[in-house]
C-alpha atoms as a printed R data frame, in Angstrom:
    type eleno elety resid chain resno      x      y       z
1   ATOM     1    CA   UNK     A     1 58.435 -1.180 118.681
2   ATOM     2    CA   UNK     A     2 55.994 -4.152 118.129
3   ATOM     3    CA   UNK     A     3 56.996 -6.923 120.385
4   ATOM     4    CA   UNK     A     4 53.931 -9.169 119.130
5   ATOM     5    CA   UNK     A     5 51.880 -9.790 115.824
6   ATOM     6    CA   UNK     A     6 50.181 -6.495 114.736
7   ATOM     7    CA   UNK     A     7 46.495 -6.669 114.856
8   ATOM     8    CA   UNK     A     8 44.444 -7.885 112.239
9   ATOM     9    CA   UNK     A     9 43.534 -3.581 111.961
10  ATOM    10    CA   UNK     A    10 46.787 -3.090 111.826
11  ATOM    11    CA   UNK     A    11 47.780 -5.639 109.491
12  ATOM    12    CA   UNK     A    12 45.081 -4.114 107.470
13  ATOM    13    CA   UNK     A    13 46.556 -0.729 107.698
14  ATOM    14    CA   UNK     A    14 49.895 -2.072 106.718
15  ATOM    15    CA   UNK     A    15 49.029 -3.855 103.940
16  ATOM    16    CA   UNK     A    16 47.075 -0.821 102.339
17  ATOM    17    CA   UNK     A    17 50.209  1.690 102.968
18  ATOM    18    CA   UNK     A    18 52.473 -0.889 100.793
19  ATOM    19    CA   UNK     A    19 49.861 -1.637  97.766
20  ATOM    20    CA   UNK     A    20 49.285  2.022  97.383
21  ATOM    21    CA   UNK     A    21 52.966  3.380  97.824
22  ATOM    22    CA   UNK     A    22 53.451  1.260  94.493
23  ATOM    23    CA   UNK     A    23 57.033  1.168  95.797
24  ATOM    24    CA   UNK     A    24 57.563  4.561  96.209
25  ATOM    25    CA   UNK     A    25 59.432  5.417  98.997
26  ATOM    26    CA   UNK     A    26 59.054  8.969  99.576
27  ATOM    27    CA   UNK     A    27 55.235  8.440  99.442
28  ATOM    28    CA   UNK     A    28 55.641  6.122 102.482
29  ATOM    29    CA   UNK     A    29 58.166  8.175 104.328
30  ATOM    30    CA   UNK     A    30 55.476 11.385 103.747
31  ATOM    31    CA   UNK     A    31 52.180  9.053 104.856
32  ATOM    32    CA   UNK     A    32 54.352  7.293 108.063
33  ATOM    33    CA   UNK     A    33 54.827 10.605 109.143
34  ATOM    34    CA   UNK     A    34 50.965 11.629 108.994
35  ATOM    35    CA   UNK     A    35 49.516  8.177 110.199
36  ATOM    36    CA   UNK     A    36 52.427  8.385 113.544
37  ATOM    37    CA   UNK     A    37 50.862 11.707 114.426
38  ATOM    38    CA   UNK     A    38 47.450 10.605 113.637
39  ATOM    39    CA   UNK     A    39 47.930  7.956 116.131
40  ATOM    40    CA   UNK     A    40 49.506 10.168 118.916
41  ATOM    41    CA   UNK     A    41 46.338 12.099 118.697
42  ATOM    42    CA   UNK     A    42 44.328  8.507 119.422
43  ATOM    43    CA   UNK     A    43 42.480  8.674 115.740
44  ATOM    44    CA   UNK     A    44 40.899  4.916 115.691
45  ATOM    45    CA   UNK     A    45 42.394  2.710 113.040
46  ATOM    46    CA   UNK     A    46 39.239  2.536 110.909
47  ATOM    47    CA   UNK     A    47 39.585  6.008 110.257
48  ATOM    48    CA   UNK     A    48 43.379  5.938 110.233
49  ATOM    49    CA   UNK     A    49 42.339  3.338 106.959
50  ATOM    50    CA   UNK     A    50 39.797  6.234 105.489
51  ATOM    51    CA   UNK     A    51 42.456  8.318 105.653
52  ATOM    52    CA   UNK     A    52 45.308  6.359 103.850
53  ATOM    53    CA   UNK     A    53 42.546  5.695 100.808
54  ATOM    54    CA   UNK     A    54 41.778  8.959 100.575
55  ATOM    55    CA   UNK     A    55 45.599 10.596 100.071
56  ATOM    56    CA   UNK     A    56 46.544 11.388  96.546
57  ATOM    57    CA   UNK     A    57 48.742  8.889  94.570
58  ATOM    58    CA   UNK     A    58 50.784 11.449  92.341
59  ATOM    59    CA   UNK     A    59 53.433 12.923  94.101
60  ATOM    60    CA   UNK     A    60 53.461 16.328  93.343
61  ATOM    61    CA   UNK     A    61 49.553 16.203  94.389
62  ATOM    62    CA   UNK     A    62 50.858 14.506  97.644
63  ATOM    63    CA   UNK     A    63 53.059 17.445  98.331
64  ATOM    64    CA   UNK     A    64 50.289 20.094  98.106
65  ATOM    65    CA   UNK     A    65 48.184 18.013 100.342
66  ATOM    66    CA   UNK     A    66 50.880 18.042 102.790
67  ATOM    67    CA   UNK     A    67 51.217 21.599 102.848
68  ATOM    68    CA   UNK     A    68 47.772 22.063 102.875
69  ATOM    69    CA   UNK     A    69 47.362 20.906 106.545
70  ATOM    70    CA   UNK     A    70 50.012 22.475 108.061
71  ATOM    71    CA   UNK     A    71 48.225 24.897 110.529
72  ATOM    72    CA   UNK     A    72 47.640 27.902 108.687
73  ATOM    73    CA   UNK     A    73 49.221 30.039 111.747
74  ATOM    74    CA   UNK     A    74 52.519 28.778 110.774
75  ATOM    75    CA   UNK     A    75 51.618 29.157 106.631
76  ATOM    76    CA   UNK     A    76 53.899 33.017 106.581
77  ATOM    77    CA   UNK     A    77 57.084 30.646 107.539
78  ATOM    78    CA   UNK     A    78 56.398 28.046 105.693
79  ATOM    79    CA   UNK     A    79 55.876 30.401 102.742
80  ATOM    80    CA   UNK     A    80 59.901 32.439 104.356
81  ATOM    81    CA   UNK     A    81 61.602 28.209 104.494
82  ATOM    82    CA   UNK     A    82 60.009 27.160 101.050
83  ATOM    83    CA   UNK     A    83 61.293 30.239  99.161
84  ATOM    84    CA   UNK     A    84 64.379 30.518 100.945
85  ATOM    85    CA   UNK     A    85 65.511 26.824 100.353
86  ATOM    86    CA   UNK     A    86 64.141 26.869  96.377
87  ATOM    87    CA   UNK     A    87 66.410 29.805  96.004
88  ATOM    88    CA   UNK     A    88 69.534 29.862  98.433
89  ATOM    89    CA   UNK     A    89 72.808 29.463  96.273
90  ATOM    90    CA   UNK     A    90 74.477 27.663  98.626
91  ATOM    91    CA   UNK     A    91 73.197 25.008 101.454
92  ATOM    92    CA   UNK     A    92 72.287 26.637 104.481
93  ATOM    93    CA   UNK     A    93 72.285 25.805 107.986
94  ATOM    94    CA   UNK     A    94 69.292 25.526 110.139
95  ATOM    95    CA   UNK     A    95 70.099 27.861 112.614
96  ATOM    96    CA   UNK     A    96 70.634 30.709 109.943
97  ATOM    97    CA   UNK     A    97 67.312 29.447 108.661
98  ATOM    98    CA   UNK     A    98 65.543 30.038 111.386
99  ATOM    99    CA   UNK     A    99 67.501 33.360 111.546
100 ATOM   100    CA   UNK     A   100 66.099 34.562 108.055
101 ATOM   101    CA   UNK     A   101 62.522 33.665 109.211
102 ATOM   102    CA   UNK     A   102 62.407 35.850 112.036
103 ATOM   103    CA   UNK     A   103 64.450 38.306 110.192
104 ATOM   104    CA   UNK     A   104 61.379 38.363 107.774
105 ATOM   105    CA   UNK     A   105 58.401 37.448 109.983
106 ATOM   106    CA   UNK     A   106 57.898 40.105 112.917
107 ATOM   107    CA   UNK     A   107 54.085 40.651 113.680
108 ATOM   108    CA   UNK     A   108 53.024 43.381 116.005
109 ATOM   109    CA   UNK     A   109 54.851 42.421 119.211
110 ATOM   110    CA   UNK     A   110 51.506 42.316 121.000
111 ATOM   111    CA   UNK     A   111 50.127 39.712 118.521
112 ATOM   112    CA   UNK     A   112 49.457 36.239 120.488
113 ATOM   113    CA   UNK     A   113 50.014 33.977 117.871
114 ATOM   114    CA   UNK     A   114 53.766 34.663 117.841
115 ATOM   115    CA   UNK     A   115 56.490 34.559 120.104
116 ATOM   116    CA   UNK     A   116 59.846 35.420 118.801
117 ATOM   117    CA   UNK     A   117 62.428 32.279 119.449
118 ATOM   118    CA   UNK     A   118 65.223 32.686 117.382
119 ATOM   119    CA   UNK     A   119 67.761 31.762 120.420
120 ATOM   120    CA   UNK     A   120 66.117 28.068 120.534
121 ATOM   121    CA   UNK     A   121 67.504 25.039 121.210
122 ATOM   122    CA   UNK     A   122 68.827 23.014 118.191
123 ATOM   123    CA   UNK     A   123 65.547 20.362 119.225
124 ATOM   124    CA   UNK     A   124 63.144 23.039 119.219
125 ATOM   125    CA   UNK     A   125 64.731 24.040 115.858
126 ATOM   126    CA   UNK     A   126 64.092 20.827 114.594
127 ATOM   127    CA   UNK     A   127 60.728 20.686 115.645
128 ATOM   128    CA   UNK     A   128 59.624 24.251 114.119
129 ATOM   129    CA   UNK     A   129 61.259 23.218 110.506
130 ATOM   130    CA   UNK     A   130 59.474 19.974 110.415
131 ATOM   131    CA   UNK     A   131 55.859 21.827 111.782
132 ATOM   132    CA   UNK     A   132 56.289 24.686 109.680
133 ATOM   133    CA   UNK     A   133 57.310 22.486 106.718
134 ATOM   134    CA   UNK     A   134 55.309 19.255 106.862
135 ATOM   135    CA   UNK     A   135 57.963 17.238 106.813
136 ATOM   136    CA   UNK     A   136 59.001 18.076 103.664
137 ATOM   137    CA   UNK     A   137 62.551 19.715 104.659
138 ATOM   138    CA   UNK     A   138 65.119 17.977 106.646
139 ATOM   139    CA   UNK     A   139 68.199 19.151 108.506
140 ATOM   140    CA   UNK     A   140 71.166 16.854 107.598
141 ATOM   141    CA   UNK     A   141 72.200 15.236 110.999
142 ATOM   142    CA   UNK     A   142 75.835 15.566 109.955
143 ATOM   143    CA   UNK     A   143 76.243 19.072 108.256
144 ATOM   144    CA   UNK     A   144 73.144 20.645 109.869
145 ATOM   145    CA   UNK     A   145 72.228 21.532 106.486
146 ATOM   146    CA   UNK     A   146 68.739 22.383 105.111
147 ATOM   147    CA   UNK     A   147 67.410 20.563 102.101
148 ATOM   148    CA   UNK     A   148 63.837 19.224 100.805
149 ATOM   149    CA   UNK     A   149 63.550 15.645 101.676
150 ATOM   150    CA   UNK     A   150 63.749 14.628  98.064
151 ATOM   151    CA   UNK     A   151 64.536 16.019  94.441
152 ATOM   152    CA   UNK     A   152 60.944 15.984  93.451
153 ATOM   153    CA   UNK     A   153 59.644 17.707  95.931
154 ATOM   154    CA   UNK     A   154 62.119 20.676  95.121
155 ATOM   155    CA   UNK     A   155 61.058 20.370  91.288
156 ATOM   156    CA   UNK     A   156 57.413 20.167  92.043
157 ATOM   157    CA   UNK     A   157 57.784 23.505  94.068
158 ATOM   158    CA   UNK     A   158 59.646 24.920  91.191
159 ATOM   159    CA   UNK     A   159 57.261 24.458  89.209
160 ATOM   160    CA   UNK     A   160 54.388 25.318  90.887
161 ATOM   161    CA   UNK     A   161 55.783 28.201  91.756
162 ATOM   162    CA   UNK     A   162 55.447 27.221  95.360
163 ATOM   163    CA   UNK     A   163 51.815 27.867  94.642
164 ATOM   164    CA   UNK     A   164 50.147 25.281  97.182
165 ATOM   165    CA   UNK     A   165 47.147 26.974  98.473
166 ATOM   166    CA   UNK     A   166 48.055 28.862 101.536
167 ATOM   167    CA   UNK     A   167 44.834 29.979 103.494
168 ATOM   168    CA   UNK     A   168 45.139 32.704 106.000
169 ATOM   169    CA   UNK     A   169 44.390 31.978 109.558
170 ATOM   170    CA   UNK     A   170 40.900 34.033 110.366
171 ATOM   171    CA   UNK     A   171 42.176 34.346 113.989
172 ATOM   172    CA   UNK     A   172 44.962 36.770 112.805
173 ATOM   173    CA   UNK     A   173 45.034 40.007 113.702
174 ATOM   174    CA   UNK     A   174 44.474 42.268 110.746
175 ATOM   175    CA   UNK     A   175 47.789 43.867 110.956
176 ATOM   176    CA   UNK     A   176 49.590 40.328 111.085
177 ATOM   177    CA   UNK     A   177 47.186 39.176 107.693
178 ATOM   178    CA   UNK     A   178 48.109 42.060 106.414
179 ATOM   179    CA   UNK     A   179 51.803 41.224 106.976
180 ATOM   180    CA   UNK     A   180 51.501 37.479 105.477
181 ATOM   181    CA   UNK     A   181 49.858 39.092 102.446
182 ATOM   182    CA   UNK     A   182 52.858 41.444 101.895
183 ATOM   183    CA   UNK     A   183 55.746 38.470 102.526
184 ATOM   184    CA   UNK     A   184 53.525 36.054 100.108
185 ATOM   185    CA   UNK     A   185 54.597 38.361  97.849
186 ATOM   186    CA   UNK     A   186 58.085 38.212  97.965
187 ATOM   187    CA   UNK     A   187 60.494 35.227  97.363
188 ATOM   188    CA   UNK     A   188 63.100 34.015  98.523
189 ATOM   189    CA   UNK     A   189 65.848 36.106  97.295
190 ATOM   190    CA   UNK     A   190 65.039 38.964  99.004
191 ATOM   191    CA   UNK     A   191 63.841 37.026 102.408
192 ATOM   192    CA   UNK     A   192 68.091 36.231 102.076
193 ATOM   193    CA   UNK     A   193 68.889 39.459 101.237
194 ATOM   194    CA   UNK     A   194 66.894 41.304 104.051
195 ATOM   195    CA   UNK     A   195 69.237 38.797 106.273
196 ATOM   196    CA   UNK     A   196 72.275 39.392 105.206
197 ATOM   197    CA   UNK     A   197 73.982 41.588 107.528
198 ATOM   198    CA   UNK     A   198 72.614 39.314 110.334
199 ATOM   199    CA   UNK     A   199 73.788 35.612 108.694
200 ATOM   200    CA   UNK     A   200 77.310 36.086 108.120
201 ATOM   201    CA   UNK     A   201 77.290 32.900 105.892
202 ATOM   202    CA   UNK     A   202 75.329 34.112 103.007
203 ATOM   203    CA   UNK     A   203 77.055 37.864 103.457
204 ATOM   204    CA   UNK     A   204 79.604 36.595 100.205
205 ATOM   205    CA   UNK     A   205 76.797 36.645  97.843
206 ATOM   206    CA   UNK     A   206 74.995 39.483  98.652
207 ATOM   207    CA   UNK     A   207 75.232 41.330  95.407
208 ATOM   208    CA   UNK     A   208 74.026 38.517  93.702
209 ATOM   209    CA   UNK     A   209 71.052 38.413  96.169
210 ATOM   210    CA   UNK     A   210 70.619 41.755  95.433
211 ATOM   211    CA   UNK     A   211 70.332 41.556  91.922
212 ATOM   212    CA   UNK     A   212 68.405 38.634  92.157
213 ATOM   213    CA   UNK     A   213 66.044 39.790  93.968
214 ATOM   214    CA   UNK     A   214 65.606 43.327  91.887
215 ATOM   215    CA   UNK     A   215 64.851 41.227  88.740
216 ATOM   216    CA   UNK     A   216 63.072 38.390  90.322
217 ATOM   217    CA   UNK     A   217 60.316 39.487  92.132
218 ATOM   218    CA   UNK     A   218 56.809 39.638  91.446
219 ATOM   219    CA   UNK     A   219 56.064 42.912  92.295
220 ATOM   220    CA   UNK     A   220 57.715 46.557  92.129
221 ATOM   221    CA   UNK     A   221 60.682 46.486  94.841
222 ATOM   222    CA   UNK     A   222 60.113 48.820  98.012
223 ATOM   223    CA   UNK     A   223 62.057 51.790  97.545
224 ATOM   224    CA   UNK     A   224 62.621 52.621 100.998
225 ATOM   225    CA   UNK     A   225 63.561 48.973 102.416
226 ATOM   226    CA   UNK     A   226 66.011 48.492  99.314
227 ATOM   227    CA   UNK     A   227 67.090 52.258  99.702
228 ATOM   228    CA   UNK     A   228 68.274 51.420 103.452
229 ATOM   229    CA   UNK     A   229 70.143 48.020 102.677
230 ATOM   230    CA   UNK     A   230 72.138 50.189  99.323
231 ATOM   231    CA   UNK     A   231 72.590 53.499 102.144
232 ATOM   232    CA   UNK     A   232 74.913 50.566 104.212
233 ATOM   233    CA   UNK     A   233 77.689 49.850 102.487
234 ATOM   234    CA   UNK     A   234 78.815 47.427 105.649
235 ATOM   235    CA   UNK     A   235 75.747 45.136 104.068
236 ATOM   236    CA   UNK     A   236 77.745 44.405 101.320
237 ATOM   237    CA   UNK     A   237 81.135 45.252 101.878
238 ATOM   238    CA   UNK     A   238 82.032 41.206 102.553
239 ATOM   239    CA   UNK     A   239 80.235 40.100  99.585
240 ATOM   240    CA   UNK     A   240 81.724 38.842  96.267
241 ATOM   241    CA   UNK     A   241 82.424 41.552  93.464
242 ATOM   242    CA   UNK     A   242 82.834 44.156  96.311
243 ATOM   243    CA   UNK     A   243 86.395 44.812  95.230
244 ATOM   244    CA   UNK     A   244 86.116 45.806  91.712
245 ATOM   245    CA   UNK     A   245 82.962 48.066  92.642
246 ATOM   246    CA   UNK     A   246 84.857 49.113  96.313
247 ATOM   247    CA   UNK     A   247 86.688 51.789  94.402
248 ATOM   248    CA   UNK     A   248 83.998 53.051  92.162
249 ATOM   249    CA   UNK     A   249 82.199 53.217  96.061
250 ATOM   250    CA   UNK     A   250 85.256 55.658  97.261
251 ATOM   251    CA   UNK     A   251 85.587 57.730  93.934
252 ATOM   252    CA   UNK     A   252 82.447 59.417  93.998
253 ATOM   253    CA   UNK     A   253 83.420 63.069  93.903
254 ATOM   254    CA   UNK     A   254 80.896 63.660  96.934
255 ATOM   255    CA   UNK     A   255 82.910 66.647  98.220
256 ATOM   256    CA   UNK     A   256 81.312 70.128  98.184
257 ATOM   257    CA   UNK     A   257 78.162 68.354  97.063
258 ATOM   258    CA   UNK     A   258 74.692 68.879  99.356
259 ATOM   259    CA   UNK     A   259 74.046 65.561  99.426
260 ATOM   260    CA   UNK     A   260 75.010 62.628 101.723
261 ATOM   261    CA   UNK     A   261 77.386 59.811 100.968
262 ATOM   262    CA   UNK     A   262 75.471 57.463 102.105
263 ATOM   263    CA   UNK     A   263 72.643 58.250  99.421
264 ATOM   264    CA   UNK     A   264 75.635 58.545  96.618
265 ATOM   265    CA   UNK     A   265 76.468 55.214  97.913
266 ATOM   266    CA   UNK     A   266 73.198 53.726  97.408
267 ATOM   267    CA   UNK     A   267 73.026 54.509  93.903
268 ATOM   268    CA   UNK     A   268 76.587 53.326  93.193
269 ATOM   269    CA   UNK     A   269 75.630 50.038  94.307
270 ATOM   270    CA   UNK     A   270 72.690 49.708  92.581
271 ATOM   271    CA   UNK     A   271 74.292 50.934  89.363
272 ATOM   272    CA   UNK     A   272 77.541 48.462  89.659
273 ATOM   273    CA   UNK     A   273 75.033 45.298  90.704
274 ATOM   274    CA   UNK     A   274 72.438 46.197  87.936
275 ATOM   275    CA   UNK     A   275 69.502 47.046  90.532
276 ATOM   276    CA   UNK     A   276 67.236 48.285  87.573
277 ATOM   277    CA   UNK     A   277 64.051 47.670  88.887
278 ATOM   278    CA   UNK     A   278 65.484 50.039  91.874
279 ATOM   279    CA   UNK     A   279 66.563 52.375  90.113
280 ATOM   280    CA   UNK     A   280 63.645 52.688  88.080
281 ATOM   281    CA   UNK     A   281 61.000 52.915  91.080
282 ATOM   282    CA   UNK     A   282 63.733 55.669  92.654
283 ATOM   283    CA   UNK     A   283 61.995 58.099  91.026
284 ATOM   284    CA   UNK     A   284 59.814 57.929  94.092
285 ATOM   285    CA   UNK     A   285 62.678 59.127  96.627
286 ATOM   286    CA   UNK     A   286 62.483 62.843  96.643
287 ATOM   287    CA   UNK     A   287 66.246 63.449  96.255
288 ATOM   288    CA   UNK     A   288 67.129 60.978  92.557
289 ATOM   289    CA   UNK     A   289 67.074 64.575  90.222
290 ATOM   290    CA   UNK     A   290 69.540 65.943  93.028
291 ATOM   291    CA   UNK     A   291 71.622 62.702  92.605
292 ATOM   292    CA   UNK     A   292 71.078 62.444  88.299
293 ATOM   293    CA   UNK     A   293 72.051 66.632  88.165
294 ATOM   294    CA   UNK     A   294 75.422 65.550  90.420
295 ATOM   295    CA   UNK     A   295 76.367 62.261  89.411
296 ATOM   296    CA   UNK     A   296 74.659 61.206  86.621
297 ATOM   297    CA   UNK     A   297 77.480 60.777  84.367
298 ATOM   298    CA   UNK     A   298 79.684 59.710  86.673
299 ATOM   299    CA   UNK     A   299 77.067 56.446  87.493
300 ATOM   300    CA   UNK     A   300 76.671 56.346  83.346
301 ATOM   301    CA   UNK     A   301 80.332 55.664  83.250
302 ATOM   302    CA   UNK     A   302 80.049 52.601  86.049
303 ATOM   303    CA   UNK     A   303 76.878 51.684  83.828
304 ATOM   304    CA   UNK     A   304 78.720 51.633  80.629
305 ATOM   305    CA   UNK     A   305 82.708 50.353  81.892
306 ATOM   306    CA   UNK     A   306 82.624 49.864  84.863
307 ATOM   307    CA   UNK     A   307 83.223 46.195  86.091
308 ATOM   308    CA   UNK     A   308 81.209 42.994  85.991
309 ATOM   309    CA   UNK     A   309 80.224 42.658  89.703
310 ATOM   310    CA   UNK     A   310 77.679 40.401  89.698
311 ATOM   311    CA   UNK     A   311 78.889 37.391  87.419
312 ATOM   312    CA   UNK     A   312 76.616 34.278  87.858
313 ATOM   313    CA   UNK     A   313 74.606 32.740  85.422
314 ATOM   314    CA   UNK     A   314 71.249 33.653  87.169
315 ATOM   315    CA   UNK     A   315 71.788 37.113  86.461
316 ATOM   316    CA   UNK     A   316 70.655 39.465  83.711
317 ATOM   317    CA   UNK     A   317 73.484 41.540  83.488
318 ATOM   318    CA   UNK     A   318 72.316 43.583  80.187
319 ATOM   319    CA   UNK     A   319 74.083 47.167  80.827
320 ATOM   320    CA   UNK     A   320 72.067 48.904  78.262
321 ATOM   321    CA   UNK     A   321 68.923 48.213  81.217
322 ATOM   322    CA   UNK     A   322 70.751 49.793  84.033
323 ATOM   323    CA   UNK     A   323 71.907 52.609  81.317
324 ATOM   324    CA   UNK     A   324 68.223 52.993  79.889
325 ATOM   325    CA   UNK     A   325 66.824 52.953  83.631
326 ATOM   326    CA   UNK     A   326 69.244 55.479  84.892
327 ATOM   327    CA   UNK     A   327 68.446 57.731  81.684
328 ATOM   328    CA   UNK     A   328 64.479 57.349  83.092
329 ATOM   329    CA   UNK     A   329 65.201 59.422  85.663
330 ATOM   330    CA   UNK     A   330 65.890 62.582  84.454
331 ATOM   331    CA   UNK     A   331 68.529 65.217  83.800
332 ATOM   332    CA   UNK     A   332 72.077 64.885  83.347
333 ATOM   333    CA   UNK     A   333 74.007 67.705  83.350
334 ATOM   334    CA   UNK     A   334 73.138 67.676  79.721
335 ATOM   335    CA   UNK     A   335 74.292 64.673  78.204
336 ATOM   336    CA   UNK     A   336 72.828 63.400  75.425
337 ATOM   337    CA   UNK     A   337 72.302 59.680  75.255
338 ATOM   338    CA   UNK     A   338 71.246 58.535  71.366
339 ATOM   339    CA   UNK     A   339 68.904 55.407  71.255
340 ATOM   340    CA   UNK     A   340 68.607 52.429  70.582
341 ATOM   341    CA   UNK     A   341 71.762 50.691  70.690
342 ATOM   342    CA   UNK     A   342 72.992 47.455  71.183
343 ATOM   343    CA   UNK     A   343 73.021 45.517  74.561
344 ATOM   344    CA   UNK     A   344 75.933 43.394  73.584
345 ATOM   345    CA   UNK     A   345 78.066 46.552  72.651
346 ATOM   346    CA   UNK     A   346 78.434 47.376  76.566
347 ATOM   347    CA   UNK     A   347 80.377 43.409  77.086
348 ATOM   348    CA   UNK     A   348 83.574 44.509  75.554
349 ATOM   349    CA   UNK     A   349 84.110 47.544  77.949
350 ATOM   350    CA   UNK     A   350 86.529 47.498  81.157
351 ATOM   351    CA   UNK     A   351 87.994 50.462  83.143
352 ATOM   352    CA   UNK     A   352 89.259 50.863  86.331
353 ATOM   353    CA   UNK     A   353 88.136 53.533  88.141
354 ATOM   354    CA   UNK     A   354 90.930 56.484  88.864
355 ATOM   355    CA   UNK     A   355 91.372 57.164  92.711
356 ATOM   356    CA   UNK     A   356 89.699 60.456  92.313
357 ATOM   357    CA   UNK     A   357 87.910 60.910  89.037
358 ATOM   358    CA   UNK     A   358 86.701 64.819  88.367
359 ATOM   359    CA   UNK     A   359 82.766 65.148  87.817
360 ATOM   360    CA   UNK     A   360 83.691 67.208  84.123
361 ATOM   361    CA   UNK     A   361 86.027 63.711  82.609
362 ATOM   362    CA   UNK     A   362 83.134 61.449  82.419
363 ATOM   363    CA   UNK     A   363 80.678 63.522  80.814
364 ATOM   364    CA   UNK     A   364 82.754 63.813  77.408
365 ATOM   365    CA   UNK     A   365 83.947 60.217  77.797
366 ATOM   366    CA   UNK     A   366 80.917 58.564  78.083
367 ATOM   367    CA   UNK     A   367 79.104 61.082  75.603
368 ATOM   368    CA   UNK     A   368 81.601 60.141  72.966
369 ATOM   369    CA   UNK     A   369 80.930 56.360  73.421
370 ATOM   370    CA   UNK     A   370 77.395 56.500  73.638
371 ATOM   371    CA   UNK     A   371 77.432 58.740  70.468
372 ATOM   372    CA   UNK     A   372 79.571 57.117  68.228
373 ATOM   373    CA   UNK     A   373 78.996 53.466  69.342
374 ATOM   374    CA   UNK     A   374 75.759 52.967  70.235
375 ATOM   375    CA   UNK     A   375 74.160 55.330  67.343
376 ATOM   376    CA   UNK     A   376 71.014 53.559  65.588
């Protein structure tokens, strides 16, 4: 606190900060934050002034210039915080925050640069969100929760698809670039969704994370990841929808089958939440013929009736995808599936599932419906 006239530098540095804000506060607040840590490092004020002239008026520009000087050691959580605030449904804390990032950010344990310190104080906490963000998420002091420090920023990041010129750090490892390249490519659905099990206060949406993530992301999902989060059913047993699909889950007529219940799971899951992307990739996993020749009507039938378990407006819950994607994958027992037909024709079907449904009374049920109702 000044407890005498500022200089005539700093009255000059002042002055400058308040003509070229052009009263816009979040400009200052973003500057202030640069020009306090510009002092703490003893830059001279002349250069402190060089500094201020040269930052970029336009906010949104402003914003990309902030992230661009975060240290590019910290840029694969700043990519994990950016994506996961954009697209969290509901506020989150910071400790889960921090949770999700080391949930999705664990170099080689050997690797210098990073030391895993997810048990931090709520300070240190504090510290790492406003390093790894540039100041441009806050922690609510009253709620703890996470937010960008203003609307704009959020929208400018929305529409820039968070594209603000990350630059890898050459001192990486190769293994650890490697790493960022593969989380750049993923957004923040599935950082939330790989956390799940771990941050018990996004565990109600997890279907919806799940299906966001399927038909949201840039890139084909990995089989094997998803194929371990679906084998789980704990992962998703909390999470909104779960009932309705619960009993589909438990009716699988698994018995006297060679296969596993946890793999029949998996696929019941992805058919009841939609996963078409996954299921569509599956054709990698050695064992999806096994699981079409066994159960293909039955997941036709939780395609085509079964219930609406992921119901929120984000989603693209089309059943004629999941029906065409599971159809993709090969044989099924011999039913015959006429195309095209009409994605809206699936909306009007609902039916529970029976407690222990026979293998041979979904094939002609589902054979007659997709024959006389969705015929060209």
């Amino acid at each position: 606190m000044y407890t005498s006239e500022p200089s005539p530098a700093e009255a000059d540095l002042i002055e400058q900060v308040v003509r070229d804000a052009s009263g816009v506060f979040i400009w200052v607040r973003l500057v202030l934050d640069r020009i306090v840590q510009e002092i703490i490092d003893g830059t001279p004020f002349p250069i402190l002034q060089h500094l201020v002239s040269q930052l970029p008026s336009e906010l949104g520009e402003l914003y990309r210039w902030t992230v661009q000087r975060i240290r590019s050691g910290y840029n694969a959580e700043t990519w994990i915080m950016f994506q996961t605030i954009l697209c969290a449904l509901r506020p989150l804390l910071l400790e889960d925050l921090i949770m999700i990032v080391e949930l999705n950010f664990k170099p080689a344990q050997n690797d210098p640069l990073y030391v895993s310190d997810d048990h931090s104080s709520k300070e240190n906490q504090l510290r790492r969100l406003n390093s790894r963000s540039g100041g441009l998420l806050e922690a609510l002091p009253h709620s703890g929760h996470v937010q960008f420090i203003h609307q704009t920023v959020k929208d400018s990041m929305a529409q820039s698809g968070v594209d603000l010129g990350f630059a890898l750090n050459p001192a990486f490892t190769h293994d650890t670039s490697m790493l960022f390249t593969r989380i750049y490519a993923r957004n923040g659905y599935e950082f939330i969704l790989r956390a799940v099990k771990d941050v018990p206060r996004v565990r109600s949406d997890a279907l919806i994370y799940a299906k966001l993530a399927d038909q949201s992301a840039a890139h084909d999902p990995d089989c094997i990841e998803t194929w371990n989060l679906l084998k789980d059913e704990s992962t998703f047993s909390g999470s909104s929808g779960w009932d309705q699909l619960d009993r589909w889950v438990h009716g699988a007529p698994v018995s006297g089958v060679a296969i596993s219940r946890a793999a029949v799971i998996a696929y019941v899951i992805a058919t009841g939440a939609n996963l078409t992307r996954f299921i569509e990739a599956s054709r990698t996993l050695s064992h999806h013929l096994e699981i079409t020749t066994h159960f293909g009507s039955y997941l036709m039938a939780l395609a085509a009736i079964g219930p609406e378990v992921v119901a929120h407006p984000l989603c693209d819950n089309q059943r004629s995808k999941v029906i065409e994607a599971l159809r993709g994958l090969g044989s099924f027992g011999g039913l015959e599936i006429e195309m095209p037909y009409e994605p809206s024709d699936f909306d009007a079907f609902s039916l529970d599932c029976p407690e222990h449904p026979a293998e041979n009374r979904w094939q002609p049920l589902i054979g007659l419906i997709l024959k006389h109702l969705f015929r060209p």
